[in-house]
MMTF fields as JSON, N, C-alpha, C and O atoms, coordinates in Angstrom:
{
  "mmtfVersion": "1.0.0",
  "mmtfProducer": "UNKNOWN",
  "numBonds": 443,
  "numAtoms": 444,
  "numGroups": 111,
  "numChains": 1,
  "numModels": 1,
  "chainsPerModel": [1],
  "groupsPerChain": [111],
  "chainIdList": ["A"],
  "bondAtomList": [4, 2, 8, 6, 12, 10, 16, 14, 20, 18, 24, 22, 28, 26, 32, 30, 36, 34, 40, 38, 44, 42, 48, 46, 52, 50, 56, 54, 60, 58, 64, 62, 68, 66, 72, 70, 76, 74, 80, 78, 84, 82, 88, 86, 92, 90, 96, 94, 100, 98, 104, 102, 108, 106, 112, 110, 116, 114, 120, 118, 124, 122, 128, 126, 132, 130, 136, 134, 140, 138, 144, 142, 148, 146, 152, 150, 156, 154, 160, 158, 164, 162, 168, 166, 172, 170, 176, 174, 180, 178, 184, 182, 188, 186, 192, 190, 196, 194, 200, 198, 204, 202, 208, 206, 212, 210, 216, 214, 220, 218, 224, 222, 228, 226, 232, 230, 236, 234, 240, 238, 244, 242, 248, 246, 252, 250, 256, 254, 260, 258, 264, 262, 268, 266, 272, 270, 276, 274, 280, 278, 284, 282, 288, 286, 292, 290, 296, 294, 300, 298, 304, 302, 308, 306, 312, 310, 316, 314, 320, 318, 324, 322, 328, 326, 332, 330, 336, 334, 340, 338, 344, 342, 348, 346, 352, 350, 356, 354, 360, 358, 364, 362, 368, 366, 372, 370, 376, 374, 380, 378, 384, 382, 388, 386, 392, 390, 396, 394, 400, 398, 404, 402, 408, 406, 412, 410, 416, 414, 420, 418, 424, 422, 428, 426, 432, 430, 436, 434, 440, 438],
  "bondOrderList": [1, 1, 1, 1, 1, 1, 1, 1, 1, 1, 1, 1, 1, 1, 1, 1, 1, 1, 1, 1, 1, 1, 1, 1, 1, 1, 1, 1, 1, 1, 1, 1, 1, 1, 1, 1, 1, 1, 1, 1, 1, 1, 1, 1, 1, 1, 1, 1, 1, 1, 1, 1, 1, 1, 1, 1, 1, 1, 1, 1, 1, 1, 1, 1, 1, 1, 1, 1, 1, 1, 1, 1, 1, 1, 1, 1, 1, 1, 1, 1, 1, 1, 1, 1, 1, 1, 1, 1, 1, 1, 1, 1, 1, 1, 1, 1, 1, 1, 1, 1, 1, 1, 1, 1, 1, 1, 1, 1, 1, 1],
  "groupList": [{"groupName": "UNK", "atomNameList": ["N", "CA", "C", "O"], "elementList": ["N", "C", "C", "O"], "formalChargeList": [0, 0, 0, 0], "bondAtomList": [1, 0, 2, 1, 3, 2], "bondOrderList": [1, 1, 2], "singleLetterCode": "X", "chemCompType": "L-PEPTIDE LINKING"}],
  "groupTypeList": [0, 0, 0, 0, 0, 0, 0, 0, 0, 0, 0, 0, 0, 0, 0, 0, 0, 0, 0, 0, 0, 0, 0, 0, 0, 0, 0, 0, 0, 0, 0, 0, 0, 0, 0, 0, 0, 0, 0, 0, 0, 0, 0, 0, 0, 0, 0, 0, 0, 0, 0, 0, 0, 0, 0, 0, 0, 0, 0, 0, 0, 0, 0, 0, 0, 0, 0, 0, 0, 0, 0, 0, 0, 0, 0, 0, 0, 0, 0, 0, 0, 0, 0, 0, 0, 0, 0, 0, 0, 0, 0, 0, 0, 0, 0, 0, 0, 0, 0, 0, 0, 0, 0, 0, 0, 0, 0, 0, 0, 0, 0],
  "groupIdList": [1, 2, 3, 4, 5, 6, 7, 8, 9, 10, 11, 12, 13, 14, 15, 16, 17, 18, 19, 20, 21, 22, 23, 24, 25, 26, 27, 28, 29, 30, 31, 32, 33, 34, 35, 36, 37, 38, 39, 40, 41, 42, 43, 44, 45, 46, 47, 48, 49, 50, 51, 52, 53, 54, 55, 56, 57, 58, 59, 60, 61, 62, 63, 64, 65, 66, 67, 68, 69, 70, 71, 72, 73, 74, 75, 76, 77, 78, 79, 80, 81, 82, 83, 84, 85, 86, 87, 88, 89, 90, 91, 92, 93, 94, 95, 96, 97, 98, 99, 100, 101, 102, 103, 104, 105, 106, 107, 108, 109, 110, 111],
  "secStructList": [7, 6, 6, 7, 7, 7, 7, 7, 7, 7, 7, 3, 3, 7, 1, 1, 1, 3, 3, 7, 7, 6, 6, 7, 1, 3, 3, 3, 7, 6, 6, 1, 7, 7, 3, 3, 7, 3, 3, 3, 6, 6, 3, 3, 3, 3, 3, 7, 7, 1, 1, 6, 6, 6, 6, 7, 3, 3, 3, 3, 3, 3, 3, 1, 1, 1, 7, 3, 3, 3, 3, 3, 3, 3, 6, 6, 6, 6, 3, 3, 3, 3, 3, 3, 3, 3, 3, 1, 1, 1, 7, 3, 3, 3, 3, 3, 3, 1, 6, 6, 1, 1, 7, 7, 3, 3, 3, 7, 3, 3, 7],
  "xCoordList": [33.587, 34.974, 35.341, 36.467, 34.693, 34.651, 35.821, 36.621, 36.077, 37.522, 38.589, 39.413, 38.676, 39.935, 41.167, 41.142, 42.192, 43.083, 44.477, 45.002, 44.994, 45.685, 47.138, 47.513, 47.842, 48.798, 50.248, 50.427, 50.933, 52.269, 52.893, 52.233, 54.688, 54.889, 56.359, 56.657, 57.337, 58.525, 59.013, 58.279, 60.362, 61.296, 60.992, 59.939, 62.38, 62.15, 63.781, 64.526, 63.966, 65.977, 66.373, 65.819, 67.048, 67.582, 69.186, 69.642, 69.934, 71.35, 72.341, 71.859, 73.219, 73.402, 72.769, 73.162, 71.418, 70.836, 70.019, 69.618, 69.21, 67.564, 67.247, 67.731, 65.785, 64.917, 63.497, 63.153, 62.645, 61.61, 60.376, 60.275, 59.416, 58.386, 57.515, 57.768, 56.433, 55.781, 54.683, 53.722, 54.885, 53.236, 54.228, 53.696, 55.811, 56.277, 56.361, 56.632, 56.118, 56.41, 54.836, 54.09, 54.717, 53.236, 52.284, 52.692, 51.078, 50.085, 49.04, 49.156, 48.358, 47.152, 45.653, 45.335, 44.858, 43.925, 42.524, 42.54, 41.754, 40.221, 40.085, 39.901, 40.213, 39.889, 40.805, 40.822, 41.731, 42.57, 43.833, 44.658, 44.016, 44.878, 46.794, 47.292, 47.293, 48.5, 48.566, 48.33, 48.907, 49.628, 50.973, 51.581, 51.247, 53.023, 52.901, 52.466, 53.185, 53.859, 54.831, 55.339, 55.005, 56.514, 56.879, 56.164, 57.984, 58.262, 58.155, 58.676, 57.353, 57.543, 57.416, 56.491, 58.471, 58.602, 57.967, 57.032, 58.276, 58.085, 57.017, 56.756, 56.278, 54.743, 55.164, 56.235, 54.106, 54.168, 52.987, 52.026, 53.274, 52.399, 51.659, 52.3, 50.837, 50.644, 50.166, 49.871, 50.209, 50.395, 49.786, 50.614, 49.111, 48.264, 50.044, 51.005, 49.461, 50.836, 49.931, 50.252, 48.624, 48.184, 46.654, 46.126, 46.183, 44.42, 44.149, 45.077, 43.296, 42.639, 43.538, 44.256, 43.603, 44.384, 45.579, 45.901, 46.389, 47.962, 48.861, 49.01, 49.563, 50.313, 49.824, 50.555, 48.233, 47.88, 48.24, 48.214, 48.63, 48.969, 47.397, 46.582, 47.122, 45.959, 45.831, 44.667, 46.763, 46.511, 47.804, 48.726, 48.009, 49.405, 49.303, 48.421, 50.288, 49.446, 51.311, 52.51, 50.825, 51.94, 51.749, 50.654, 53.135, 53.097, 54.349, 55.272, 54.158, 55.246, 54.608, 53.805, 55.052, 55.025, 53.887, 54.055, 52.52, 51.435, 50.414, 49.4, 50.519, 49.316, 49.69, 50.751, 49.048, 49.144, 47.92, 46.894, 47.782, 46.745, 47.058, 48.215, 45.838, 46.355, 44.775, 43.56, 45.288, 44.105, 44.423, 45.402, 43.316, 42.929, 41.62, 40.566, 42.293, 41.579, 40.636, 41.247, 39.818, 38.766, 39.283, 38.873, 40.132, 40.559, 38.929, 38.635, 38.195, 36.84, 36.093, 35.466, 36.238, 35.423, 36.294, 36.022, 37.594, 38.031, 37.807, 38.148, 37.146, 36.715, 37.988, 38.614, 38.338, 39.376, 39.015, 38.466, 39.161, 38.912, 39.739, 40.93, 39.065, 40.399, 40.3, 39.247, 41.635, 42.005, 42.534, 42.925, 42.927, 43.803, 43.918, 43.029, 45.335, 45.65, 46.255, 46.659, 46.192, 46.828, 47.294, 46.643, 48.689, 49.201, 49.36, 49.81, 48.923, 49.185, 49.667, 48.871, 50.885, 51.733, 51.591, 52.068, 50.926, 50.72, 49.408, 48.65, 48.806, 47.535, 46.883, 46.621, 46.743, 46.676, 45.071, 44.421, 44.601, 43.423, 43.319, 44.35, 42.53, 42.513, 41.087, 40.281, 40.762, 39.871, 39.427, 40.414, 38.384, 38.37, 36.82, 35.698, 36.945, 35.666, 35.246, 36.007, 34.016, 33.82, 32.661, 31.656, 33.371, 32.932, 33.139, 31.992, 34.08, 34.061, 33.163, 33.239, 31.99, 31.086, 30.278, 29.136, 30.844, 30.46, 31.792, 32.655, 31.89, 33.157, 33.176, 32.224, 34.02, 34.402, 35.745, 36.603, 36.044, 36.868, 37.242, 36.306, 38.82, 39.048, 40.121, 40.904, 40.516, 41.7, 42.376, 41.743, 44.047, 45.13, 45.534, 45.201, 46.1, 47.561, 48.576, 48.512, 49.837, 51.557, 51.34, 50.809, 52.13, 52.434, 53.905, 54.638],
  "yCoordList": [11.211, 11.472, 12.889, 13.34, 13.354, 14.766, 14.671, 15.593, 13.897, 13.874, 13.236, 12.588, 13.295, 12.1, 13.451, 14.511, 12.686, 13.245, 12.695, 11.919, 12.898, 12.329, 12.776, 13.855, 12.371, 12.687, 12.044, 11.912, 11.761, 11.111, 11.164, 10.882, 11.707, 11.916, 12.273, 13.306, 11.786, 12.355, 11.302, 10.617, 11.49, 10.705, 11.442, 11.311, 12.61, 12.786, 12.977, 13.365, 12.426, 12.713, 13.81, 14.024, 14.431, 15.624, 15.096, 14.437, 15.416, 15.289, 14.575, 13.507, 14.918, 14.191, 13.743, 12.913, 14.835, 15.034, 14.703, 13.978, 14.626, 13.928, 15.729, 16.533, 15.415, 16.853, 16.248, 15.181, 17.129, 16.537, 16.899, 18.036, 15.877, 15.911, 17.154, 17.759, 17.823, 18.875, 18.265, 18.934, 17.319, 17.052, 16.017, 15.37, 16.369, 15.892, 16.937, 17.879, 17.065, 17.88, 17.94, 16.962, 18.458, 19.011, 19.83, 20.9, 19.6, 20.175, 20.45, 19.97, 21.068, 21.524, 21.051, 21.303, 20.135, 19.334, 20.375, 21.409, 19.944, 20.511, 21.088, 22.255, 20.103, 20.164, 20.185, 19.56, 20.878, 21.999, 20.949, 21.498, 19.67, 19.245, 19.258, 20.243, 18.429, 18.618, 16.96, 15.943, 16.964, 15.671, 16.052, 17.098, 14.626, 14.807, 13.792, 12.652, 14.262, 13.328, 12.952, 13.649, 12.099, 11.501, 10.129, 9.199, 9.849, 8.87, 7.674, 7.698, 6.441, 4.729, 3.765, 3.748, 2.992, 2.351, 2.394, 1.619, 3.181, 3.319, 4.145, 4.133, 4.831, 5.521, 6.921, 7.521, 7.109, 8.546, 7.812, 7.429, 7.636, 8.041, 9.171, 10.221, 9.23, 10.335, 9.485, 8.295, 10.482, 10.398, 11.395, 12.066, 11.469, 12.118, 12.328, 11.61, 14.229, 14.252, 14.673, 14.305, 15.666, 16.098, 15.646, 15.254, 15.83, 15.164, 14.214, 13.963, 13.753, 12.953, 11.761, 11.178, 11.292, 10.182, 10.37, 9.94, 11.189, 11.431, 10.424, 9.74, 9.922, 9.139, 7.913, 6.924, 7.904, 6.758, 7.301, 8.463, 5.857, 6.348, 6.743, 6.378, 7.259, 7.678, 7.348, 7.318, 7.114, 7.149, 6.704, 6.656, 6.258, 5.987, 6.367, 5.835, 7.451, 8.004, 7.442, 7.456, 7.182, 7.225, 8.196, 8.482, 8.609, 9.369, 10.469, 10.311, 11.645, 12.631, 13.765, 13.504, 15.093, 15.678, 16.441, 16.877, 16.689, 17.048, 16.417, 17.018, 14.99, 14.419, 13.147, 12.664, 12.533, 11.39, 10.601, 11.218, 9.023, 8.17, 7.365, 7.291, 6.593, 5.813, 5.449, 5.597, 5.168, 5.148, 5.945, 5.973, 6.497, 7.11, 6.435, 5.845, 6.856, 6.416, 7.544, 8.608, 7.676, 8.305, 8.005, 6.881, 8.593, 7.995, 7.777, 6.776, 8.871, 8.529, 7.311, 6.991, 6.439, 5.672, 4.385, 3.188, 5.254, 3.452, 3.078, 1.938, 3.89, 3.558, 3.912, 4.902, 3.357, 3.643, 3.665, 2.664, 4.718, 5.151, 5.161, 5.471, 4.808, 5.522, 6.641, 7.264, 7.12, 8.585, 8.797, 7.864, 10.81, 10.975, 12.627, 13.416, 12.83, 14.564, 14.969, 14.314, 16.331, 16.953, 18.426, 19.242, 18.419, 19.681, 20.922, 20.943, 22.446, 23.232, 24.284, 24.887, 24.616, 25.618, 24.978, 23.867, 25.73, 25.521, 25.082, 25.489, 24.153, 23.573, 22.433, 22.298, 21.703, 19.798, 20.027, 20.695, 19.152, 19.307, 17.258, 16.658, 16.649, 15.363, 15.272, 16.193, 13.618, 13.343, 12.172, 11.515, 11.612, 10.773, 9.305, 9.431, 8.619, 8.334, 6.355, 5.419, 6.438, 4.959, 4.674, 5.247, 3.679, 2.935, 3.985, 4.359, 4.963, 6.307, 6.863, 7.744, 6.874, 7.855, 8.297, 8.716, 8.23, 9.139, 9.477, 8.67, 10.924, 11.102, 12.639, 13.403, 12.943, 14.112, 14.349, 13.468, 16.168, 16.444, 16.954, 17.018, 17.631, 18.399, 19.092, 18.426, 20.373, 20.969, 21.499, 22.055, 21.168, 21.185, 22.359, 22.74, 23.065, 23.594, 23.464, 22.261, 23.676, 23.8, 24.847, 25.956, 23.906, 24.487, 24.748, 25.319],
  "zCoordList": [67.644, 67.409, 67.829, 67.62, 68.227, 68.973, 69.711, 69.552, 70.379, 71.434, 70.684, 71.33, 69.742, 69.131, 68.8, 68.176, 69.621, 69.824, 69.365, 70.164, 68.498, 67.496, 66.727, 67.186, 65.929, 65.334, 65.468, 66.679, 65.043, 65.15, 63.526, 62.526, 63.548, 62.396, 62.101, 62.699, 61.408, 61.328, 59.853, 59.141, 59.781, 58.71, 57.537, 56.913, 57.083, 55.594, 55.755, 56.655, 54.202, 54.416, 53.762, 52.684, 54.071, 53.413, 53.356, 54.291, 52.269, 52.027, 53.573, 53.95, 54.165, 54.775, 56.304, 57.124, 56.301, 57.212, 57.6, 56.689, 58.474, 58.165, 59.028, 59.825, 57.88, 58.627, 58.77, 58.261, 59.592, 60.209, 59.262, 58.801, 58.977, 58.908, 59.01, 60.052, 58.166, 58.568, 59.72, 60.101, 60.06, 60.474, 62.243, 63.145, 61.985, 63.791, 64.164, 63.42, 65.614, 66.484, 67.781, 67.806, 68.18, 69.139, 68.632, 68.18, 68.588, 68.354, 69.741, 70.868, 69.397, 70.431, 69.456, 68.294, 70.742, 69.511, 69.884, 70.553, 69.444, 68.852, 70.727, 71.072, 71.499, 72.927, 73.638, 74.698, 73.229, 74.153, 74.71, 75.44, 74.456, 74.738, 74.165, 73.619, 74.353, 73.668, 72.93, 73.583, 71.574, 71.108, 70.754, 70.529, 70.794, 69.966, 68.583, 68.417, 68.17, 66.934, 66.051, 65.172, 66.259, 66.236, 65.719, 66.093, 64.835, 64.259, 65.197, 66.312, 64.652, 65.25, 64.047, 63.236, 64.071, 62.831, 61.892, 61.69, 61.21, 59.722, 59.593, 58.39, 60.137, 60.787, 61.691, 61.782, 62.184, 62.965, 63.437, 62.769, 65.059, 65.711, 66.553, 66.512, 67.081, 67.837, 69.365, 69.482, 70.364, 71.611, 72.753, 73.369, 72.915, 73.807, 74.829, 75.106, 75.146, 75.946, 77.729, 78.859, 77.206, 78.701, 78.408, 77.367, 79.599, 79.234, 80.239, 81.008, 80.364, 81.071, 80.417, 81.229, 78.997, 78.63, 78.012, 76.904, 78.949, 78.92, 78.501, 79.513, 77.574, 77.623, 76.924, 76.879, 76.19, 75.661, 74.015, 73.608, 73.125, 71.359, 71.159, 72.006, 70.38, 69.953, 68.366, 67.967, 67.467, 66.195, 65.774, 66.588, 64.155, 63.7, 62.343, 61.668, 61.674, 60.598, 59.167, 59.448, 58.244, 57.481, 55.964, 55.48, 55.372, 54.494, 54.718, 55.517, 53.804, 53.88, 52.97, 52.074, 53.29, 53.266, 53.891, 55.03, 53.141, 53.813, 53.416, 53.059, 53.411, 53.221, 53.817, 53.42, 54.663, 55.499, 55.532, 55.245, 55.902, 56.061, 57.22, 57.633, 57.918, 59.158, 59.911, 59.774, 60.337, 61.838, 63.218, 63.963, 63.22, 64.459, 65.572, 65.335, 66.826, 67.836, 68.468, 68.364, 68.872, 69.921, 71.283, 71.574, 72.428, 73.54, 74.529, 75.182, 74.385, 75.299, 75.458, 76.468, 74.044, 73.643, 73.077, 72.987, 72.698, 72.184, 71.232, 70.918, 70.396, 68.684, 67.925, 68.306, 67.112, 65.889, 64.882, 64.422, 64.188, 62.901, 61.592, 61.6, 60.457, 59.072, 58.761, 58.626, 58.577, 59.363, 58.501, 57.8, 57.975, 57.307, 57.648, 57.966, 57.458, 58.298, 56.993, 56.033, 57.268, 56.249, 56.919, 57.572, 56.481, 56.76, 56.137, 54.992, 56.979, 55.735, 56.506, 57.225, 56.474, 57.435, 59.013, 59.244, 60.043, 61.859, 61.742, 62.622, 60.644, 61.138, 60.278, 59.083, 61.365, 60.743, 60.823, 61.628, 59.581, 59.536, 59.988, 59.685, 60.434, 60.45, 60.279, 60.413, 59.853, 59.485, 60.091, 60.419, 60.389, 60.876, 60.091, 60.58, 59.438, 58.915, 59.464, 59.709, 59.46, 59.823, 58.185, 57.766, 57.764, 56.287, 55.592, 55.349, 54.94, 54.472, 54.468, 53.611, 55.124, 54.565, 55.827, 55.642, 57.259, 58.065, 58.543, 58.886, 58.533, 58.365, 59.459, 59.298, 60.291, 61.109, 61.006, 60.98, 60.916, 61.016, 62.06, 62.857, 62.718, 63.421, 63.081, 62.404, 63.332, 62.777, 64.172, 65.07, 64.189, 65.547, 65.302, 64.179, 65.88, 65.95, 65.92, 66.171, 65.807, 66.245, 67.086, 67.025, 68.212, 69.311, 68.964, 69.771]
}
């Protein structure tokens, strides 16, 4: 899971407004790439934006505020994982585990 490149995320309502998610917008992952993450029905996905797998979803995470759950993908390999990110100011920590108990992390940026 070394390459899993991940994140997707938005929908919180504010009064007559809607405001965004701590965990939508672009990040920079473990390996230097870019994700976006961004609201898809009812979820946040994430989206590989540059990389070798530009443009493939990589993960679909749901929740609000700074704690999210979902599945994540490995784009190298194609493995999908149960996943869970957490936000804390400009840096998503994600998780990635197969049967909970082998489990890798990676921590993004805001770009």
């Amino acid at each position: 899971m070394k390459h899993i490149l991940a994140a997707a995320l938005l929908v919180a309502f504010a009064s007559p407004a809607l405001s965004a998610e701590p965990i939508e917008g672009n990040w920079k992952t473990a390996s230097g790439e870019t994700a976006a993450i961004a609201p898809c029905g009812g979820a946040f996905c994430i989206t590989l934006k540059t990389g070798a797998h530009a443009g493939k979803q990589i993960g679909k995470l749901s929740g609000t505020g700074a704690s999210y759950t979902g599945e994540i993908t490995d784009p190298k390999d194609d493995k999908t994982y149960s996943g869970s990110a957490a936000v804390s100011g400009a840096m998503l920590k994600l998780k990635g585990c197969v049967l909970k108990v082998l489990c890798k992390s990676q921590n993004w940026s805001k770009l």
